[in-house]
N, C-alpha and C positions, 0 to 999 in steps of 0.2 A: 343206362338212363342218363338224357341230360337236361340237364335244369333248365325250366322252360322260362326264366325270367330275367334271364341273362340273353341281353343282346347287347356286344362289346363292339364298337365302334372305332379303334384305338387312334390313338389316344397317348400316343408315346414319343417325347425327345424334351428337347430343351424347353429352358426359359432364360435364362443367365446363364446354365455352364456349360460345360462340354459334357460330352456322354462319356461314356468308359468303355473300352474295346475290350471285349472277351475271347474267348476260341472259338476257332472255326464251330459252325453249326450253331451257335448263341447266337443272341439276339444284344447287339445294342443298349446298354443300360440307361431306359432315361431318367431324367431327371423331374420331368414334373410327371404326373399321369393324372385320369381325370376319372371320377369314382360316379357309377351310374345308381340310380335310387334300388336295380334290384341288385347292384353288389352289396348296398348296406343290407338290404333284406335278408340276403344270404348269410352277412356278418351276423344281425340278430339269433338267426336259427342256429348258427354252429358256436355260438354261446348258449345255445337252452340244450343242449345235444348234442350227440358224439358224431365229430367233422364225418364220420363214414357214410353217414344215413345220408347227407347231404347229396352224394350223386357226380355225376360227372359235371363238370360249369360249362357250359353253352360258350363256345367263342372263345375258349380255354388258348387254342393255338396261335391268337391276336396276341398275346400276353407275352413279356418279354421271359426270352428262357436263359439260364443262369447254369453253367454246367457245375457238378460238382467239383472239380478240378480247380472250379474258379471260390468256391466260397472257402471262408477260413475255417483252419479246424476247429472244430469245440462248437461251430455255430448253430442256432437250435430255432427254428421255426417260431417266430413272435406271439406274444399273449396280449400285446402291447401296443398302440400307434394304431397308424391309417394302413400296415399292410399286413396283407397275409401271406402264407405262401400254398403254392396248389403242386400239384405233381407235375411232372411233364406230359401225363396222360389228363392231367385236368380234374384232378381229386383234391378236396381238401384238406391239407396235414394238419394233424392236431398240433397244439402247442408245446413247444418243445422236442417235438419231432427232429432226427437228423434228418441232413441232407439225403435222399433215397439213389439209387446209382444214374438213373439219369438224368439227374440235375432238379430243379426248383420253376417253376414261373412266378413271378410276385402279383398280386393281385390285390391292387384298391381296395381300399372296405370305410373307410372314411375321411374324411377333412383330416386334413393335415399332415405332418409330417411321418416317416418312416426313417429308420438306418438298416442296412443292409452289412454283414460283416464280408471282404472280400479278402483273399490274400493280400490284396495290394492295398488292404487299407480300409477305414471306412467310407461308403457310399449311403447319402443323404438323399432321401427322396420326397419332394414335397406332391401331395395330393389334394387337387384340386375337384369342385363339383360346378355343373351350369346347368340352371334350370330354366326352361321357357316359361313362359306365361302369359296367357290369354285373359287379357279381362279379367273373370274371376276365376277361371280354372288355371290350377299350378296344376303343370306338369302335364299337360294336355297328350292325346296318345299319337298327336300329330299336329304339324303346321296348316294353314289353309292359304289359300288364294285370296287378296283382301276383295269384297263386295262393296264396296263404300269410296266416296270420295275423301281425298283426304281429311282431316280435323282442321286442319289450316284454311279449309275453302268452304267453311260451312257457317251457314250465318248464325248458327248456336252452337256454344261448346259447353250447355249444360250437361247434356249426355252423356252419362260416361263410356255407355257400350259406341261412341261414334263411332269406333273401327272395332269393329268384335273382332278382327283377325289379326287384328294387328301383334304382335308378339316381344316380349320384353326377354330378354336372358338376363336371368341374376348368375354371376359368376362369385362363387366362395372360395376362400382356400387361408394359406395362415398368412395373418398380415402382410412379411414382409414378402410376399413372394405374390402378391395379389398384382394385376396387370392395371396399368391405367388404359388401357386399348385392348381392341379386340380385333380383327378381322373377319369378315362374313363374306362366302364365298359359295353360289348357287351352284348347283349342280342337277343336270336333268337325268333321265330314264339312261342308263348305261354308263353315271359317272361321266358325261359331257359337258362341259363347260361354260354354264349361261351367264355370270355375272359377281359382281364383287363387291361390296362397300370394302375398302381398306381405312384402316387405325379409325375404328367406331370409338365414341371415346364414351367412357364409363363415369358415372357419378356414383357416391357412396352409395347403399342401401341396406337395408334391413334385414338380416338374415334369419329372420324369420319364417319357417318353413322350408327351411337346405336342409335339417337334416340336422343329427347329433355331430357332433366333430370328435378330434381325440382331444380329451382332456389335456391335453400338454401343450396345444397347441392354440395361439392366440387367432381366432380366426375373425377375418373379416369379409366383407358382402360388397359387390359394386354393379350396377345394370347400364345395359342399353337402354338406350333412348326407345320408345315405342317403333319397331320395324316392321316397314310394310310390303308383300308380296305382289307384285304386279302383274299383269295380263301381259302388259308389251312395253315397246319404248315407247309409246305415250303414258302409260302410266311411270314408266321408269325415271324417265327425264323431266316430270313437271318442276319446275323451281320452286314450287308450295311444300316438296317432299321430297325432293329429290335425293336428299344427304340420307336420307333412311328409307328408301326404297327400292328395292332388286327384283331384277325379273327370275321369275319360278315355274314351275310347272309339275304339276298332279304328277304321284311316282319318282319325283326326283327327293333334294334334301338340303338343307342346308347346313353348311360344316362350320362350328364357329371354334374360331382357331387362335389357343392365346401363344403362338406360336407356331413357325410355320410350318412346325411338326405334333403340336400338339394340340387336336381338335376333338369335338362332339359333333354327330351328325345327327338329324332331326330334320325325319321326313316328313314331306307335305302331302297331304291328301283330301279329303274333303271334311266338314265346316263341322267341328265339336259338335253340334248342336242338332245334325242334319237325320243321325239314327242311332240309336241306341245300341250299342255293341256291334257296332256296324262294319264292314270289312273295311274301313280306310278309304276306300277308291272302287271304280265300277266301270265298266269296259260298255262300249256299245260299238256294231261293227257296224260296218256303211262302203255299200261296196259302188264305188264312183264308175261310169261309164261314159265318156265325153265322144259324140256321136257327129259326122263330118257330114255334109249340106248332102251328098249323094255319093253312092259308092266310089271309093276310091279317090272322092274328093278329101279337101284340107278340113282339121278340127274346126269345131266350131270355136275354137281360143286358141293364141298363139299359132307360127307359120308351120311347124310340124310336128310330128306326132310327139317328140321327148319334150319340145317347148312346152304341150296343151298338158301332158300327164304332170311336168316341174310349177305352171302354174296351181291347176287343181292340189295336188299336193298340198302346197302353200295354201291354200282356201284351207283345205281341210284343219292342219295346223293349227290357224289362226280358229277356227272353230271349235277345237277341240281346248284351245286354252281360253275363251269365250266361256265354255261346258266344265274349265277346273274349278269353276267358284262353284261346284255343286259335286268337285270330286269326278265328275265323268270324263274320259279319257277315249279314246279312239286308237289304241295302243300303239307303239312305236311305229317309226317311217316307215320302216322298210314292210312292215304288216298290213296298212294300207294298198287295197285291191284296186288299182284305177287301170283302166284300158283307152285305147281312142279302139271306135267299132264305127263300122256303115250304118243306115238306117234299116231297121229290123227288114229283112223280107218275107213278109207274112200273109198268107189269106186267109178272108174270112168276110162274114155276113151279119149285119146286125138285123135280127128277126124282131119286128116288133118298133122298130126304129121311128124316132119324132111323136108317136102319138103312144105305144104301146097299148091298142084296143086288139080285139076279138078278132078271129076274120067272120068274115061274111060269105066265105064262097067263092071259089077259086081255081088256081092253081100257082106255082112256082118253080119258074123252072130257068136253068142254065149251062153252061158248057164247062166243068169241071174236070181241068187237063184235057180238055179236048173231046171229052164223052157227056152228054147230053143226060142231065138229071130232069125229072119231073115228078112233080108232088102235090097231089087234090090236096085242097084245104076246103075244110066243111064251117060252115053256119057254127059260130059258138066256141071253134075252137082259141085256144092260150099260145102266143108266142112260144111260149114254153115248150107244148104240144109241138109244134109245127115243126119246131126248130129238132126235139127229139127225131121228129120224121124224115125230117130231110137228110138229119145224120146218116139214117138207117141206110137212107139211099143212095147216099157218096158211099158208104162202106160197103155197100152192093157190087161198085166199081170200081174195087180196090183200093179204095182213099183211106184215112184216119182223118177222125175228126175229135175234139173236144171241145165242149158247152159251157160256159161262162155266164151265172146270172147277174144282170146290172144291176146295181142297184137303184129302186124307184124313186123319177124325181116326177115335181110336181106337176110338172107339163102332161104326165103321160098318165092312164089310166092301170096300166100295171106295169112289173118292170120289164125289160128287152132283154135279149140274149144273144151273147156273143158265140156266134161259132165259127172256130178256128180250124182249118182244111190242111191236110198235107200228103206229101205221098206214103207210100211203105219205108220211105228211109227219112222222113221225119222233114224232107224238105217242100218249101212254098210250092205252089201250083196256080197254076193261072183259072180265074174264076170271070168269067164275062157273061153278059146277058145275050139271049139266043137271038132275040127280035124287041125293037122299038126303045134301047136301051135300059132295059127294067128288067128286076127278075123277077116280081111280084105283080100277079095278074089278078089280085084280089084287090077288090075297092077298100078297103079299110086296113086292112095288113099290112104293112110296108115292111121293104126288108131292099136295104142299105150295103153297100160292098166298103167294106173296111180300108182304108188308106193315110201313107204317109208320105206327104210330101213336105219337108222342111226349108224349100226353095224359097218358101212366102212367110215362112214364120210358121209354129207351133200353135196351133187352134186349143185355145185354151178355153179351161170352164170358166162359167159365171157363179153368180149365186144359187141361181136355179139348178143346176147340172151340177154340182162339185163332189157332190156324194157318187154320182157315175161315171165323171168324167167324158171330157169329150172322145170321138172315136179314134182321133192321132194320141191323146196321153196314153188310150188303153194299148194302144198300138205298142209303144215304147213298152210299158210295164212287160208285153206278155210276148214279145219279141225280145225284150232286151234281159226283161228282168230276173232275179235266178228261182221267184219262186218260195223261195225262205222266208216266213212272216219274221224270223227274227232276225233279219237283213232287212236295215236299211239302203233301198236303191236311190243314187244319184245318176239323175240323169242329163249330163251341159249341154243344151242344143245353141244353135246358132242366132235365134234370137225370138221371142216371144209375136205371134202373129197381135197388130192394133197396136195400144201405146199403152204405158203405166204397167205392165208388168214385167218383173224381171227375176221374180220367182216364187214360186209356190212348193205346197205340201200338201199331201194325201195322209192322215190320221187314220189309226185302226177302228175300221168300225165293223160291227158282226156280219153286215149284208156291203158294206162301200167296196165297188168295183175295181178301185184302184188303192194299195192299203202301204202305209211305210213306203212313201214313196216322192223325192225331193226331185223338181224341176229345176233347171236356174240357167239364166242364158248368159251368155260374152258381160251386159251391162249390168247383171247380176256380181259377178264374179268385178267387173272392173269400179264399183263403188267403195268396194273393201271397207276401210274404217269407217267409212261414212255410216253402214248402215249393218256393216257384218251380217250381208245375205244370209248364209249358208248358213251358218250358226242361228240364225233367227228362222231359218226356216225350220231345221232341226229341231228346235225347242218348241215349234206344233206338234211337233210328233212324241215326241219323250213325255211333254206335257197334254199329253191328249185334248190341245185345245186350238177349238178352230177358228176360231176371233183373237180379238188381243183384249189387254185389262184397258185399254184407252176407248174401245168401242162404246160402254157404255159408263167411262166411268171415269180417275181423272185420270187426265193426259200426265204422265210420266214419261219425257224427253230421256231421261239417262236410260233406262231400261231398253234392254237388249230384245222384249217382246212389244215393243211400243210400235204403232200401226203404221207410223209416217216419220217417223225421226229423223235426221239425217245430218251428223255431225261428226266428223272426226277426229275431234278434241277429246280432253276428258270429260269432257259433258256429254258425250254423245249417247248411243244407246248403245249400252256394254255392260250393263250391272244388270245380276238376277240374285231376289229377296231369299232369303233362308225359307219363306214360304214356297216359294218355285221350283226350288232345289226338292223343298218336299213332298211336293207333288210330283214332279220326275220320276223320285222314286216310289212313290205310290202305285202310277198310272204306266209306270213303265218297268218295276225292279221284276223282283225274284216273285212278288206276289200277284202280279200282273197276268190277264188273262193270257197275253203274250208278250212274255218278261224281251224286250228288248235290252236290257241292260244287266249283264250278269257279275256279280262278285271278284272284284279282283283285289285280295288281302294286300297290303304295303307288304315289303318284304320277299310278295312272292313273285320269283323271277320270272317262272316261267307261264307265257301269255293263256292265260284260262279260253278254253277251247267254247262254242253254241252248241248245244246238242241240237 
């Protein structure tokens, strides 16, 4: 059994002295250690009760180990101080216990000092605690990403929640051994290296709520100034904050180290406030495809292919630390799926197309791979109908086909239907009209040949069309895309056909034609801070919304969902509200008709899979 409330981060070396060398297979004796809220926990219960019940200690092997060789004789496992001792298996010895054949590990259990009896003498061990704090929550079960402009650039500092993430560490321990500095030192997904405050400098505080200490020891309390988590180096570098602000990221952690071996680590994840017993952090996948002007031509970004994938990369990135203020995450580099691909080569017919009426009476017919299809259409019948029939009859001649219904826009009388033609090995075929360039020989049915041509720009929807998209988006989706509702598809074309757009989103809807599904062209991608595309486009979709709050309501500039922003400062549009964040998870989590975002606990290493 091992104790679930133990997570050791250690925690182990100087502060003033030298350590003490022991025998091979020991560990390093330090001198200060730092004692976590479930080591006292554990302290309380193995004073109500026999140290056996207590179990194995979680993280027992972090803990420095003490061979028996090395302790003096007669020495007897403490009733007394800030230490205890545990087995070399990670048990806790009762008081007074000898040393057992494989030696001892010492283990924290409160503020202040320890002695240890060694052959060579006594060893003195001061034990230290550091707590975060948010606001009004001590001891919060994680850091966050700050959402807020700094307190220094706000034109009221009555508030006290100004920066709710901002995060204070009280460090306690026994007077004289208390630090007047700290160093803070970021660290992302894998123990990577993103940034530093060095010598944070510490003013007194109130030790109120660290914790009982050992009675023998005179303890005192010192904090951080208020520290704040940043997106990027503009958040990092402002001179309004700069002295107490480090760049971070969802899944990493920060080490605060009162020494340059002895630290607490306290991981970042998403915002106290955002779900209640909630796993920390939350994964969504997004599988990028950056598609080149015609086969075998250049990306539509960057001169070739590793350029266009090291860009979008970088997009991504930057959107997914955009998406930490809400805890959502896109999981490590190397997990992101991006490709450069051709333009899909696809056939197909839209039945029903520009008006989506009835037919009238007819026929429809064309040269499918080169064999000659035809199909009465009667008074009264449904695109729908038609489109069933005409399948029947490519598959007559050896074809496969599948039927796609659009979703109804206004313009049309009912919706249209896509059908997509291929051979027996799954591949495109050539679809042409017999005579007078038409395949459709009914006065009121119309029916449309599918195509992509990116040479002129991406024929994009309006307002009227957005729920079915135009016939080049659906082209991309059902050529490119994998299919998976709970994959979001990126798709970088070469540039938006007209002017004023530079990228869009497709939102899950029960009947919408095109679902989970992000555009974005070259001048999308080359705005970057200005207006953080991708990341804005994303947040239509997480947030199941297809306007923005400025549409009909007030303009909010900072916001990262705001309609027209465009700044690259820290004013720009970059903040999303602890309301946003919770609708994301509403509209998109585990309870979602199609959960886009799945559970990823802090802690757990290995990346959670999409069924």
């Amino acid at each position: 059994m091992v104790h679930p409330l133990l997570k050791v981060a250690l925690l182990g070396a100087s502060l003033s002295w030298t350590t003490t060398a022991l025998t091979e297979g020991a560990t390093l004796l330090p001198r200060t250690m730092i004692v976590q809220s479930s080591h006292r926990e554990i302290f309380q219960r193995s004073t109500r009760r026999d140290s056996r019940e207590i179990g194995v200690i979680a993280g027992f092997e972090r803990l420095p180990l003490v061979r028996r060789s090395q302790v003096a004789q007669g020495a007897r496992a403490p009733s007394k101080g800030a230490l205890r001792w545990l087995t070399s298996a990670g048990r806790l010895l009762s008081p007074g216990s000898a040393v057992p054949p494989g030696g001892i590990r010492i283990f924290p259990v409160q503020i202040g000092t320890g002695v240890i009896r060694l052959r060579g003498g006594l060893q003195r061990i001061s034990v230290a605690a550091i707590l975060p704090t948010r606001g009004s929550l001590a001891h919060p079960a994680s850091l966050a990403i700050t959402r807020s402009l700094p307190q220094e650039l706000r034109l009221s500092h009555k508030s006290a929640q100004t920066e709710p993430e901002a995060v204070t560490f009280v460090i306690a321990s026994p007077r004289q051994f208390l630090p007047s500095f700290v160093d803070i030192v970021s660290e992302g997904t894998g123990g990577r290296y993103l940034d530093a405050l060095r010598k944070v400098p510490l003013v007194s505080a109130s030790c109120e709520g660290m914790g009982q200490g050992d009675p023998l020891s005179e303890v005192a309390c010192a904090r951080t100034p208020p520290l704040r988590i940043g997106l990027d180096v503009v958040e990092r570098n402002h001179p309004a904050a700069a002295s107490r602000t480090l760049m971070g990221e969802v899944g990493g952690h920060l080490d605060v180290h009162l020494s340059p071996t002895t630290r607490a680590s306290f991981p970042i994840g998403a915002p106290a406030l955002l779900e209640k017993n909630g796993p920390g952090r939350y994964r969504v996948q997004v599988r990028a495809r950056i598609l080149r002007t015609y086969p075998g031509g250049p990306p539509a970004v960057g001169g070739t292919d590793q350029e266009a994938i090291r860009i979008v990369k970088a997009e991504l990135q930057v959107a997914a630390r955009m998406w930490g203020q809400c805890g959502i995450t896109l999981g490590g580099t190397e997990q992101l799926d991006i490709q450069v691909v051709d333009p899909p080569n696809i056939s197909w017919l839209t039945i029903g197309c520009s008006r989506g009426v009835r037919a009238s009476g007819g026929y429809i017919q064309l040269l499918a791979d080169g064999k000659r299809v035809t199909v009465k259409t009667y008074p009264g019948q449904s695109p729908e109908s038609v489109a069933g029939r005409l399948g029947e009859s490519l598959s007559s001649v050896g074809l496969r086909y599948e039927i796609y219904r659009n979703a109804e826009i206004r313009s049309q009388a009912m919706p249209s239907f896509d059908l997509v033609v291929r051979d027996r090995k799954g591949a495109a075929v050539s679809l042409v009209p017999v005579s007078h360039n038409r395949f459709s020989f009914d006065s009121s049915l119309n029916v449309c040949r599918g195509e992509l041509d990116l040479s002129d720009g991406l024929h994009h929807f309006s307002d009227f069309d957005a729920s079915a998209g135009t016939i080049e988006e659906r082209a991309l989706l059902r050529g490119v895309g994998d299919r998976n509702p709970q994959t979001i598809d990126l798709f970088v074309v070469p540039v938006f056909g007209g002017v004023g757009r530079i990228g869009e989103s497709f939102i899950y809807g029960r009947r919408a034609s095109v679902q989970n599904a992000i555009i974005i062209d070259r001048t999308g991608l080359q705005a970057g801070a200005r207006s953080f595309t991708m990341a804005h486009e994303l947040g239509h979709i997480l947030l199941d919304l297809p306007g923005h709050p400025d549409d009909f309501g007030v303009d909010t500039p900072t916001s990262l969902m705001d309609a027209d922003a465009a700044d690259p400062t820290l004013f720009g549009p970059r903040r999303l509200s602890l309301a946003e964040c919770q609708r994301a998870i509403k509209q998109s989590g585990r309870k979602a008709p199609v959960p886009l975002l799945i559970d990823w606990p802090l802690g757990e290493k290995h990346t959670p899979a999409f069924r």
